[in-house]
PQR file with spaces between the fields and no chain letter, atoms N, CA, C, O and H, PARSE charges and radii, in Angstrom:
ATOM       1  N    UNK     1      -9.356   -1.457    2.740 -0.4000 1.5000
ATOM       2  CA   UNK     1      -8.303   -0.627    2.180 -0.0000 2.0000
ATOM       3  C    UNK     1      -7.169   -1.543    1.689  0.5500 1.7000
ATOM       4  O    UNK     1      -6.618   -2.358    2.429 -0.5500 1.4000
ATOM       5  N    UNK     2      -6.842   -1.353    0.340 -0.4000 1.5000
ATOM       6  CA   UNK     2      -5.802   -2.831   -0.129 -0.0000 2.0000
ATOM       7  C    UNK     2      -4.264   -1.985    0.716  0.5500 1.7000
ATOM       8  O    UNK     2      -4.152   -0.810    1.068 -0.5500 1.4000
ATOM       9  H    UNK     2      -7.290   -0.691   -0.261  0.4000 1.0000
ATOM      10  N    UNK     3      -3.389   -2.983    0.812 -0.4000 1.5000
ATOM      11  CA   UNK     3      -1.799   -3.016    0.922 -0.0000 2.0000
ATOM      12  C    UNK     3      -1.250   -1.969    0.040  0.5500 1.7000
ATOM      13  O    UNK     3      -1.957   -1.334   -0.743 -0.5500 1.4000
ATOM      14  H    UNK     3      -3.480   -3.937    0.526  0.4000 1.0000
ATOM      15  N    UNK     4       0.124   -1.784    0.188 -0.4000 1.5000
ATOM      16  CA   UNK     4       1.011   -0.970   -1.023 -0.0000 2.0000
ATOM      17  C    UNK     4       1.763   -1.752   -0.952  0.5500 1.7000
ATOM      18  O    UNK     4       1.747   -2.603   -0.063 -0.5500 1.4000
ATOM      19  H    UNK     4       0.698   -2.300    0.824  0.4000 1.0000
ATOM      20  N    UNK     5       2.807   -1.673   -2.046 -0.4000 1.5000
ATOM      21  CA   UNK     5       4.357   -2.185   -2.309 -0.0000 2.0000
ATOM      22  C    UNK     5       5.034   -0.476   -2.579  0.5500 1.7000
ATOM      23  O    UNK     5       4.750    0.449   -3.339 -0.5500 1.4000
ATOM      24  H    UNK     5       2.820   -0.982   -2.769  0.4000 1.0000
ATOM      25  N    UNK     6       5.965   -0.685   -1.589 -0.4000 1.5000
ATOM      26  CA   UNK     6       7.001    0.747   -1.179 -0.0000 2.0000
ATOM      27  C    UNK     6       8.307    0.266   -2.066  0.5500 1.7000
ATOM      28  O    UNK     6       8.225   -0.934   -2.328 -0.5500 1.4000
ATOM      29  H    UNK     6       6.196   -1.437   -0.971  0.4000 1.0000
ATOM      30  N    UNK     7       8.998    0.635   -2.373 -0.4000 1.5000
ATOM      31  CA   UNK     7      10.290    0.265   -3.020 -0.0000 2.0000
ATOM      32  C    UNK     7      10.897    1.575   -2.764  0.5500 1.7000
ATOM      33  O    UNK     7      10.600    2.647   -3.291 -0.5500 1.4000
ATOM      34  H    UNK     7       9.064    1.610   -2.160  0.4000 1.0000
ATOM      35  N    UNK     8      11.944    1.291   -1.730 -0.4000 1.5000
ATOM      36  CA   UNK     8      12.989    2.042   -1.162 -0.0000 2.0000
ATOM      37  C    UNK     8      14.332    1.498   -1.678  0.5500 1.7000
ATOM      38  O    UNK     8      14.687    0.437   -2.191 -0.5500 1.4000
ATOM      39  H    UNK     8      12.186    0.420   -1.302  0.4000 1.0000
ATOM      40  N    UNK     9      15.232    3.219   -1.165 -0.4000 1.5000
ATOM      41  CA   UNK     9      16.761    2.457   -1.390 -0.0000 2.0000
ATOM      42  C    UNK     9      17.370    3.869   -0.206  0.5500 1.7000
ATOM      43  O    UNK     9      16.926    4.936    0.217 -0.5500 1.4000
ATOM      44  H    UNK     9      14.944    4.081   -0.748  0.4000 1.0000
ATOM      45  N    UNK    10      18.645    3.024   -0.058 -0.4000 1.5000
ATOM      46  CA   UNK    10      19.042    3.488    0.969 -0.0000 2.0000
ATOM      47  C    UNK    10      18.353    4.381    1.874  0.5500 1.7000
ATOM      48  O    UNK    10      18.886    5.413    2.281 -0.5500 1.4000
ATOM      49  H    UNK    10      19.005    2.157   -0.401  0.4000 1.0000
ATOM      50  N    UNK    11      16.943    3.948    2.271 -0.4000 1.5000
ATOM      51  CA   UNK    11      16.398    4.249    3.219 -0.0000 2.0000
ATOM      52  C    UNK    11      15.570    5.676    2.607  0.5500 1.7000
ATOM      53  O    UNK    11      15.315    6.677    3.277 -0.5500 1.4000
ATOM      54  H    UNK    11      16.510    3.109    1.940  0.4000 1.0000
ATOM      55  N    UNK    12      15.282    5.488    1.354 -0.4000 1.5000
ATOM      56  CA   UNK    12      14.529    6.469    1.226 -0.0000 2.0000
ATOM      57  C    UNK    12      13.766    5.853   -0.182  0.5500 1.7000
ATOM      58  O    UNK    12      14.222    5.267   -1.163 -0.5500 1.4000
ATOM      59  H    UNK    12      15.489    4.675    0.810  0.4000 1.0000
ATOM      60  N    UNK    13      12.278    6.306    0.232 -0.4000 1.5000
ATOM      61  CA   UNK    13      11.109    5.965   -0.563 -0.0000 2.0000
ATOM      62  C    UNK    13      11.670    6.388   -2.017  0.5500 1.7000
ATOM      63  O    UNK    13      12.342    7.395   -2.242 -0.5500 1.4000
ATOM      64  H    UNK    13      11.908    6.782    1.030  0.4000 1.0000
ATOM      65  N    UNK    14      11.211    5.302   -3.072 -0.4000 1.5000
ATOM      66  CA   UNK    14      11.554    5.938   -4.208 -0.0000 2.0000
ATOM      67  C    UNK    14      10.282    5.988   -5.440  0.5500 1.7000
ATOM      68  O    UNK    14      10.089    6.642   -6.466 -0.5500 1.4000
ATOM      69  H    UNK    14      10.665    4.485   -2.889  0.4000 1.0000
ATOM      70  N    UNK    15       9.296    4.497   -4.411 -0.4000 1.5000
ATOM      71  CA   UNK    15       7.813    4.759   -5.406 -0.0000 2.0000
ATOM      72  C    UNK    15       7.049    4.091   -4.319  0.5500 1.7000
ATOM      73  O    UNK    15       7.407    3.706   -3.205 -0.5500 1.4000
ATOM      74  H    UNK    15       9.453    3.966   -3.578  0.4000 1.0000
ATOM      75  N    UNK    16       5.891    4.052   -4.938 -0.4000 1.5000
ATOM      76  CA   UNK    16       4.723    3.054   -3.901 -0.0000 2.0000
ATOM      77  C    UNK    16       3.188    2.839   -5.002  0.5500 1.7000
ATOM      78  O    UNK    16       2.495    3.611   -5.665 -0.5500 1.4000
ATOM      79  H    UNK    16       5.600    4.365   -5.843  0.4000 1.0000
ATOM      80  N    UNK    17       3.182    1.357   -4.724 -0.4000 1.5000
ATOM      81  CA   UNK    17       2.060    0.885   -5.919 -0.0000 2.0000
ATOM      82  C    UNK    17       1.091    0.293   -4.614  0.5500 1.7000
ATOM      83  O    UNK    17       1.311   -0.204   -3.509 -0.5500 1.4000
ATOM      84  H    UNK    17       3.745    0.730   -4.186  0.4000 1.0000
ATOM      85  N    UNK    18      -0.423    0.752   -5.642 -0.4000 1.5000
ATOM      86  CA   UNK    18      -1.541   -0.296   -3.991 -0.0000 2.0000
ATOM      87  C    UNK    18      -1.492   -1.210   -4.690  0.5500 1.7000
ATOM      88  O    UNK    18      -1.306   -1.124   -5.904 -0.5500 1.4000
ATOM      89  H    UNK    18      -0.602    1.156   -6.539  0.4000 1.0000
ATOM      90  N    UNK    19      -1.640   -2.208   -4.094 -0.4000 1.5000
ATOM      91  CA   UNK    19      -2.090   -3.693   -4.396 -0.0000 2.0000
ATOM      92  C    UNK    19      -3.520   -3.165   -4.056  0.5500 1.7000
ATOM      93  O    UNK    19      -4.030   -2.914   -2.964 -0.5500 1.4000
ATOM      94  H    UNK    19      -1.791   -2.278   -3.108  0.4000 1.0000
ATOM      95  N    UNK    20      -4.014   -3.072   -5.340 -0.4000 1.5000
ATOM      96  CA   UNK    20      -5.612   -3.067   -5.747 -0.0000 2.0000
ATOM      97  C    UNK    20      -5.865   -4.124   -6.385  0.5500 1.7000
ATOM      98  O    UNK    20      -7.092   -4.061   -6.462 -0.5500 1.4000
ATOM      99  H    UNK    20      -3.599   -3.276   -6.227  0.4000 1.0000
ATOM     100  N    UNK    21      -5.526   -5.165   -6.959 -0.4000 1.5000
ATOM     101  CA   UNK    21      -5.693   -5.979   -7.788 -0.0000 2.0000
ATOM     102  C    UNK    21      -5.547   -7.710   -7.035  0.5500 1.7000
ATOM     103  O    UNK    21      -5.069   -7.816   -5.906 -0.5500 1.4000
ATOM     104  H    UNK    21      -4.529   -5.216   -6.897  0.4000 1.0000
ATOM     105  N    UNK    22      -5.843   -8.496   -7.527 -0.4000 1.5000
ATOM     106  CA   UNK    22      -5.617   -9.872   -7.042 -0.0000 2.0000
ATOM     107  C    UNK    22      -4.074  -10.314   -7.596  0.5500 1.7000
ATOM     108  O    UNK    22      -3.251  -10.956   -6.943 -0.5500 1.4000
ATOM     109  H    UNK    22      -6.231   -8.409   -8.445  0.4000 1.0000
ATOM     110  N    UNK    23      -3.949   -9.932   -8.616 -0.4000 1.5000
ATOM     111  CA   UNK    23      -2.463  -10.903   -9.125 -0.0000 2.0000
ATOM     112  C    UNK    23      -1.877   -9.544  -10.263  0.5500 1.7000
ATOM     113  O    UNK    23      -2.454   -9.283  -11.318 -0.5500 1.4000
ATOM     114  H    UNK    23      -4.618   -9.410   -9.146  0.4000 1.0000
ATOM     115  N    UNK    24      -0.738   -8.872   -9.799 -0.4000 1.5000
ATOM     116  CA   UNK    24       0.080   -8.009  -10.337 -0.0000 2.0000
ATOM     117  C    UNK    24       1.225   -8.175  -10.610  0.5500 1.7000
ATOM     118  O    UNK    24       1.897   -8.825   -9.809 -0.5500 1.4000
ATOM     119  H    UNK    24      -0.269   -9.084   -8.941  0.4000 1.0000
ATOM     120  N    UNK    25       1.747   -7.745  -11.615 -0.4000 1.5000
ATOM     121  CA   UNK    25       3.018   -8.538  -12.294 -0.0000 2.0000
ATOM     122  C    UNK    25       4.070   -7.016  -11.971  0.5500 1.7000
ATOM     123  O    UNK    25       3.788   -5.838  -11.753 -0.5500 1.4000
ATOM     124  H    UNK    25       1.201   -7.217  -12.266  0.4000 1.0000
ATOM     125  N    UNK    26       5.393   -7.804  -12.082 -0.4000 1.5000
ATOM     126  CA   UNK    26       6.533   -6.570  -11.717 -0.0000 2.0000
ATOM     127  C    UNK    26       7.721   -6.494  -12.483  0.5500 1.7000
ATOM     128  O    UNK    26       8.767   -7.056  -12.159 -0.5500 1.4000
ATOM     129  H    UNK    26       5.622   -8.761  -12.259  0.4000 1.0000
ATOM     130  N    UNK    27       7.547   -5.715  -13.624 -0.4000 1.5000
ATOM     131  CA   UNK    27       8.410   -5.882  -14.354 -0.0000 2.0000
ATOM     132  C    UNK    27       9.600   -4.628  -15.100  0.5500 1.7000
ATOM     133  O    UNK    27      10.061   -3.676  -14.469 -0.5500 1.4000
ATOM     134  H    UNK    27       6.697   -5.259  -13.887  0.4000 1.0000
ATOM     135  N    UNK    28       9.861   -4.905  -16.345 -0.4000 1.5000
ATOM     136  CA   UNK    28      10.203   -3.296  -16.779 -0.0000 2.0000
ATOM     137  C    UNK    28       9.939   -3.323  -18.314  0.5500 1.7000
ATOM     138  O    UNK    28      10.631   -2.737  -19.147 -0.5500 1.4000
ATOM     139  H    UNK    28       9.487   -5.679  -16.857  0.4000 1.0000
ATOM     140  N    UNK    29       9.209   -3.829  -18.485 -0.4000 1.5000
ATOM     141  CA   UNK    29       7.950   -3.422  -19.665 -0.0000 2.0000
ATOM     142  C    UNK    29       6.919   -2.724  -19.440  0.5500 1.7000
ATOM     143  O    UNK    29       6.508   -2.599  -18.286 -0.5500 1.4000
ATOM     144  H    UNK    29       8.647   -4.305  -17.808  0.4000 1.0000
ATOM     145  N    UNK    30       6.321   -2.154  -20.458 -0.4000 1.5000
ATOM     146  CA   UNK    30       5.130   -0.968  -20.232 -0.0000 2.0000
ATOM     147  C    UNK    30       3.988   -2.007  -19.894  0.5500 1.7000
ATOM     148  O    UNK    30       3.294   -1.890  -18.884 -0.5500 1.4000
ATOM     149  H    UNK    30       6.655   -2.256  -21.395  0.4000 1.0000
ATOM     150  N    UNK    31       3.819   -3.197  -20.959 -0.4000 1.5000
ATOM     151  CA   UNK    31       2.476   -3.467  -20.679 -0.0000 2.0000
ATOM     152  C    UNK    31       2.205   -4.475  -19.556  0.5500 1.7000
ATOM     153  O    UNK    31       1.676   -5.582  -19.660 -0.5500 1.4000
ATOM     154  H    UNK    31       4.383   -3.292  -21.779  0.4000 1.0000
ATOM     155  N    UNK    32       2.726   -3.800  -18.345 -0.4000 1.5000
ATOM     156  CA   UNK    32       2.556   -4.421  -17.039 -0.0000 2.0000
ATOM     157  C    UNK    32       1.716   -3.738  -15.747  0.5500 1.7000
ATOM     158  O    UNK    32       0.939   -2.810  -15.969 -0.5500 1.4000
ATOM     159  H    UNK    32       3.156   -2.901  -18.260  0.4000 1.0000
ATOM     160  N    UNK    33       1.923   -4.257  -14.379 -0.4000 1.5000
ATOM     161  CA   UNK    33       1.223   -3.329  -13.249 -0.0000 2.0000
ATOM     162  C    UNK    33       2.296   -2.692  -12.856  0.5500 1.7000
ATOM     163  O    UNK    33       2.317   -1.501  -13.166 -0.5500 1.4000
ATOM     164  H    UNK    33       2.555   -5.011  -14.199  0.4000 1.0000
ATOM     165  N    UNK    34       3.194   -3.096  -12.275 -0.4000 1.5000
ATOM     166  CA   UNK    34       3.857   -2.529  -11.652 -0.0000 2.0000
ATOM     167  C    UNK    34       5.381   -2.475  -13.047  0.5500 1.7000
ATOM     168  O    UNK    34       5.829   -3.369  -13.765 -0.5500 1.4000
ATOM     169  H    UNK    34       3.177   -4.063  -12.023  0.4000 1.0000
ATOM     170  N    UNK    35       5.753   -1.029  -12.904 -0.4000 1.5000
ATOM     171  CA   UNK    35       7.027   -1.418  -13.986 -0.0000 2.0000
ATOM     172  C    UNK    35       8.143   -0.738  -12.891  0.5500 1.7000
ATOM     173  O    UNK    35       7.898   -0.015  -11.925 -0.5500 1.4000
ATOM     174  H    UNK    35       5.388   -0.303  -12.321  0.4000 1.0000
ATOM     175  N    UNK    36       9.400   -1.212  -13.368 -0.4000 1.5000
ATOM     176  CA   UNK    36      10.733   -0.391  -12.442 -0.0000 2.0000
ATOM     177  C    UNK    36      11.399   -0.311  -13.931  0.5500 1.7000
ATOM     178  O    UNK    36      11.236   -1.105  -14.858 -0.5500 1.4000
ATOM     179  H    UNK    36       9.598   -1.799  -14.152  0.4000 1.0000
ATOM     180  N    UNK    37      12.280    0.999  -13.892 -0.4000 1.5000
ATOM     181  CA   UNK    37      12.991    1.230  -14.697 -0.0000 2.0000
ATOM     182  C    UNK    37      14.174    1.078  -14.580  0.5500 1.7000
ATOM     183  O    UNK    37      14.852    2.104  -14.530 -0.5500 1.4000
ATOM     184  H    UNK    37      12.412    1.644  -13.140  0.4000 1.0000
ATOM     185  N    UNK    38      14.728    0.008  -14.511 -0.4000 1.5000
ATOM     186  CA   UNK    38      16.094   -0.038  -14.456 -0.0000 2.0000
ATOM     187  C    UNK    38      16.201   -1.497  -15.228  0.5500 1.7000
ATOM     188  O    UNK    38      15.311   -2.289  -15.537 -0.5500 1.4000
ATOM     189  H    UNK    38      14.177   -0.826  -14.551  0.4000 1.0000
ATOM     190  N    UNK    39      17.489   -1.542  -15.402 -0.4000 1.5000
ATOM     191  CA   UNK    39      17.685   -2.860  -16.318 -0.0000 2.0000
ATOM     192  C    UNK    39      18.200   -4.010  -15.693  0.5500 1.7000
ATOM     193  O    UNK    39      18.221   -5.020  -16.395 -0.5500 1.4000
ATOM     194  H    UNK    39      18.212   -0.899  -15.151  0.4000 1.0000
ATOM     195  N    UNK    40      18.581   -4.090  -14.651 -0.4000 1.5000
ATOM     196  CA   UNK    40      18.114   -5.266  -13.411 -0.0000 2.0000
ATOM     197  C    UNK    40      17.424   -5.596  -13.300  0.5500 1.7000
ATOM     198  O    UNK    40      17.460   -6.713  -12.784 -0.5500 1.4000
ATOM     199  H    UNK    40      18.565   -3.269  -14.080  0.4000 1.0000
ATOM     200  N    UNK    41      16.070   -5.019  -13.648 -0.4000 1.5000
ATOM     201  CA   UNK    41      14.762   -6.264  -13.524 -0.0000 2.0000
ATOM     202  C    UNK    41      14.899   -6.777  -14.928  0.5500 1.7000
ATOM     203  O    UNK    41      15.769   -6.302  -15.659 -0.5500 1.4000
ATOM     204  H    UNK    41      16.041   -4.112  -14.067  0.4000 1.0000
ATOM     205  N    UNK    42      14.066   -7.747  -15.357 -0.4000 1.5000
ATOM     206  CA   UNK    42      13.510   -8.427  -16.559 -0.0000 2.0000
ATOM     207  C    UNK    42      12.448   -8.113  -17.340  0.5500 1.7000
ATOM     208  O    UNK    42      11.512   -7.860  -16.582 -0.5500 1.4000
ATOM     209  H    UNK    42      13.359   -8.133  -14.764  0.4000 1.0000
ATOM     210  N    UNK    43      12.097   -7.992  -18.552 -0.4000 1.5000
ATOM     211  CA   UNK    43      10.985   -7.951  -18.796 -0.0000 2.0000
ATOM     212  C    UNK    43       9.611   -8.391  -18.098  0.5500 1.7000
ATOM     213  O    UNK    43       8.677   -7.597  -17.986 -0.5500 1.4000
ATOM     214  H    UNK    43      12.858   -8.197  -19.167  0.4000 1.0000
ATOM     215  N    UNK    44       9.566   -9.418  -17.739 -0.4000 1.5000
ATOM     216  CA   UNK    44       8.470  -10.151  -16.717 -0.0000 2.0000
ATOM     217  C    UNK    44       9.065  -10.868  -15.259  0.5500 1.7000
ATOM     218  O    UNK    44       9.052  -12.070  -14.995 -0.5500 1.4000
ATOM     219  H    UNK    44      10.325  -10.063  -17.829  0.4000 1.0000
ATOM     220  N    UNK    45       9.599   -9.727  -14.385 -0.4000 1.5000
ATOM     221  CA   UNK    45      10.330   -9.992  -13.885 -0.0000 2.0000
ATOM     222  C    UNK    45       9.720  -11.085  -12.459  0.5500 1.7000
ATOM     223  O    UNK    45      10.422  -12.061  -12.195 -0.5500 1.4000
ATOM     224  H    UNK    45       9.610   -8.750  -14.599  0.4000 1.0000
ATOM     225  N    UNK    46       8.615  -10.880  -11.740 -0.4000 1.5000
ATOM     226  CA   UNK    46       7.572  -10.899  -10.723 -0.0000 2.0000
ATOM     227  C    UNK    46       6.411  -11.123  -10.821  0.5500 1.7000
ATOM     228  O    UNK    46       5.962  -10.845  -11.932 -0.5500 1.4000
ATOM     229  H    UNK    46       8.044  -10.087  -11.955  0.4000 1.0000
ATOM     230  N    UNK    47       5.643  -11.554  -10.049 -0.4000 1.5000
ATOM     231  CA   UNK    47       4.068  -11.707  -10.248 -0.0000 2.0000
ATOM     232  C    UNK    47       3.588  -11.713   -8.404  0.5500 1.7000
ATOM     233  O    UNK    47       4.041  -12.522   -7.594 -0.5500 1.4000
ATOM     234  H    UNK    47       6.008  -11.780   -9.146  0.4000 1.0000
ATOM     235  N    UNK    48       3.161  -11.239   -8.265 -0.4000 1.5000
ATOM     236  CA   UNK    48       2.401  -10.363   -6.453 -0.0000 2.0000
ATOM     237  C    UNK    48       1.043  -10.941   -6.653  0.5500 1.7000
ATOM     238  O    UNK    48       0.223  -10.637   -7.519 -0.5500 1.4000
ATOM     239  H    UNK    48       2.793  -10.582   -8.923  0.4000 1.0000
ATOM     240  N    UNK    49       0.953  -11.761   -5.777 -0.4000 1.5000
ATOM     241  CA   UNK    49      -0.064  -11.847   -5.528 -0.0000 2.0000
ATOM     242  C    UNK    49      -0.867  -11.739   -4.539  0.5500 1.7000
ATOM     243  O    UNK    49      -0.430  -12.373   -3.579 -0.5500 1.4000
ATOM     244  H    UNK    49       1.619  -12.008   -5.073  0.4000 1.0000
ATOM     245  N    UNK    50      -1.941  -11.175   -4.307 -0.4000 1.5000
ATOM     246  CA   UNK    50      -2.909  -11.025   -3.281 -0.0000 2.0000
ATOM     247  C    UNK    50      -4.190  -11.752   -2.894  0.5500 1.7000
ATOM     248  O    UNK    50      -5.045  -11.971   -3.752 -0.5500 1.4000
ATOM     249  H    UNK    50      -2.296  -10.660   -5.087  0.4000 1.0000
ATOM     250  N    UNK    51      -4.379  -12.199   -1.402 -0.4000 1.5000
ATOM     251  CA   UNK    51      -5.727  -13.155   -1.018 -0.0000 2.0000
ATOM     252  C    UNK    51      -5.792  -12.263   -0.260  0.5500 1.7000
ATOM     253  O    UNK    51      -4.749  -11.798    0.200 -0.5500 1.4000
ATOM     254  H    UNK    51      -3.685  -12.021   -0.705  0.4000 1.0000
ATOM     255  N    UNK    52      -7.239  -11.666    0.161 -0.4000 1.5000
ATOM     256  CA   UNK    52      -7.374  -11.033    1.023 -0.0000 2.0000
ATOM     257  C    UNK    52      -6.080  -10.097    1.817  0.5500 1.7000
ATOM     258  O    UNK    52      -5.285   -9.513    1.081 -0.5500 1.4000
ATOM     259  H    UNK    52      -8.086  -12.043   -0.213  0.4000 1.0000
ATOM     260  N    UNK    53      -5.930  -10.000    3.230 -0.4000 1.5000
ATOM     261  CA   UNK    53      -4.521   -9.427    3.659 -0.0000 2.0000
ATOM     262  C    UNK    53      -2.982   -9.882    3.284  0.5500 1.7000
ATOM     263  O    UNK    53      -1.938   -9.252    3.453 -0.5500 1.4000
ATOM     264  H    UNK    53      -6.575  -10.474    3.828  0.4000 1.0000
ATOM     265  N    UNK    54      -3.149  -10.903    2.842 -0.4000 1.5000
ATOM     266  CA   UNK    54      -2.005  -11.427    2.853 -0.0000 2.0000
ATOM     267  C    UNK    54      -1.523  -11.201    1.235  0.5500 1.7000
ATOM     268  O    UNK    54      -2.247  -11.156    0.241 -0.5500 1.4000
ATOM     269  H    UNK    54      -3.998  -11.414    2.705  0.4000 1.0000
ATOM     270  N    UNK    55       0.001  -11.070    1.328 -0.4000 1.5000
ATOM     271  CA   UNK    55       0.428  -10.878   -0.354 -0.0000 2.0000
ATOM     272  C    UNK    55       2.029  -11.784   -0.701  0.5500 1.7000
ATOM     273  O    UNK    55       3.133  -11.655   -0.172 -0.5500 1.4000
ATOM     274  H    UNK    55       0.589  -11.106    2.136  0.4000 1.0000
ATOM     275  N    UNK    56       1.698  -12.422   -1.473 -0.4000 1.5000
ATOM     276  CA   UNK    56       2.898  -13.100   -2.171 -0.0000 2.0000
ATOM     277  C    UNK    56       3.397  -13.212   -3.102  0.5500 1.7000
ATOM     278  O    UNK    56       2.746  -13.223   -4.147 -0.5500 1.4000
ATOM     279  H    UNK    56       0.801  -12.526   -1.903  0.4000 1.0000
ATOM     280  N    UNK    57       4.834  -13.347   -3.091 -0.4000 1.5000
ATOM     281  CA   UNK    57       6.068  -12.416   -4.737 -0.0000 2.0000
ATOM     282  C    UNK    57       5.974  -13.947   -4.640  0.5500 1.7000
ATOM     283  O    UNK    57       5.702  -14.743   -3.741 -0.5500 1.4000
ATOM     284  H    UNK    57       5.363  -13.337   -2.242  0.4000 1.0000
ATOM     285  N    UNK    58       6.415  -14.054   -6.322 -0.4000 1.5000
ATOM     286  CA   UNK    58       6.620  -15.373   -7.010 -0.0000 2.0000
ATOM     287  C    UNK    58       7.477  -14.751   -7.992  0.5500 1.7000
ATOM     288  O    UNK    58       7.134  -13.945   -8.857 -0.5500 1.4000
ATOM     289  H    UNK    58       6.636  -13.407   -7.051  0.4000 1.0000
ATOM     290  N    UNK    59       8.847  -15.303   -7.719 -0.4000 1.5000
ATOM     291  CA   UNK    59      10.152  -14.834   -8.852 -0.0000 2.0000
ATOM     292  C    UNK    59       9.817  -16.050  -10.416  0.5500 1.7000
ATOM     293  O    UNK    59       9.672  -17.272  -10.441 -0.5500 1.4000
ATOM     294  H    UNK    59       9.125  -15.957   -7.016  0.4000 1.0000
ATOM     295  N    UNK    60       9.802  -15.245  -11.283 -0.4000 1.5000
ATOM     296  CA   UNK    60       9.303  -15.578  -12.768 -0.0000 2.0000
ATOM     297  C    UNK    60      10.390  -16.306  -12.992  0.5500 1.7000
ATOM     298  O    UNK    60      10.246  -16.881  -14.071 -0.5500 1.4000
ATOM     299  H    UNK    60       9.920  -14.252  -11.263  0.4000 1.0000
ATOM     300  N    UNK    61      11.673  -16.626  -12.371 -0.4000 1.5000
ATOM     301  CA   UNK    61      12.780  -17.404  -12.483 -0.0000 2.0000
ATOM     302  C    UNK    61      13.530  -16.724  -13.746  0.5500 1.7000
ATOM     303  O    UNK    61      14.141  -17.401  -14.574 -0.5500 1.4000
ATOM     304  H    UNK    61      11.790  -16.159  -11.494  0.4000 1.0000
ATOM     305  N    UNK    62      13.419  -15.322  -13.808 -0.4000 1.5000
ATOM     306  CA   UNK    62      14.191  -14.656  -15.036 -0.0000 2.0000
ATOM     307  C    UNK    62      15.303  -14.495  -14.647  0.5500 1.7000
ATOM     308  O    UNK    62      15.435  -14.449  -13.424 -0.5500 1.4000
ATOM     309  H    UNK    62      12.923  -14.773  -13.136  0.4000 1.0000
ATOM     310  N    UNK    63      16.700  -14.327  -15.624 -0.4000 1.5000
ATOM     311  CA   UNK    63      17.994  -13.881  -15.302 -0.0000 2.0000
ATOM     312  C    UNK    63      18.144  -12.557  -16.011  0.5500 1.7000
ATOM     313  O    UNK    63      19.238  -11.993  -16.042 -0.5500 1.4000
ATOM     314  H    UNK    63      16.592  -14.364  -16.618  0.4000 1.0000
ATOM     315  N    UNK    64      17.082  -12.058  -16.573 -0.4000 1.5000
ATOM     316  CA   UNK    64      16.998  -10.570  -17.526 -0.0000 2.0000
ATOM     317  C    UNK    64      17.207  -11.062  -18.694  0.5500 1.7000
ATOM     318  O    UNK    64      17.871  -10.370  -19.466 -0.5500 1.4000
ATOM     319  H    UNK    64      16.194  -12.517  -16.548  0.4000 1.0000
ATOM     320  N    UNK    65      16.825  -12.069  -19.047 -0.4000 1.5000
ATOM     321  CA   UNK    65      16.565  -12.341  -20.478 -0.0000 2.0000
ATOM     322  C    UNK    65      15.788  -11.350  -21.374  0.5500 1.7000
ATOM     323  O    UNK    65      15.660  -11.381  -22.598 -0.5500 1.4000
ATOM     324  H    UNK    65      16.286  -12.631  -18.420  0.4000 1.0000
ATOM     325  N    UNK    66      15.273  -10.419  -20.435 -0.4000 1.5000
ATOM     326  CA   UNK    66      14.311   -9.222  -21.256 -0.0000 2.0000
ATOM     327  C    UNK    66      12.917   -9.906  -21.508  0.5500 1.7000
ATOM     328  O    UNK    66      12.020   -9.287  -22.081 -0.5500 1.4000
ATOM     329  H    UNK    66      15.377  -10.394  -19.441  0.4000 1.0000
């Protein structure tokens, strides 16, 4: 059964994505896996990656350059 990524705010759920995939990107462009709509993220903001149980964020080093 893969993981989720929950993205809460003030303590309340606001989405939840499975990590079904090996390497998922997190951004706020359409042609991505995971998108957030707000303009605090970046165009290619993240990249998640998954080995087996374990999962790791790698910041794309964006400042919202878009």
């Amino acid at each position: 059964m893969p993981g989720k990524l929950v993205f809460s705010f003030n303590s309340k759920q606001i989405d939840e994505f499975p990590l079904d995939k090996e390497v998922m990107t997190i951004v706020r462009k359409d042609d991505n896996d995971i998108r957030i709509e707000n303009l605090v993220a970046s165009g290619h903001h993240a990249k998640l990656l998954t080995i087996f149980d374990d999962s790791f964020l790698e910041d794309l080093d964006r400042t919202n350059k878009a």
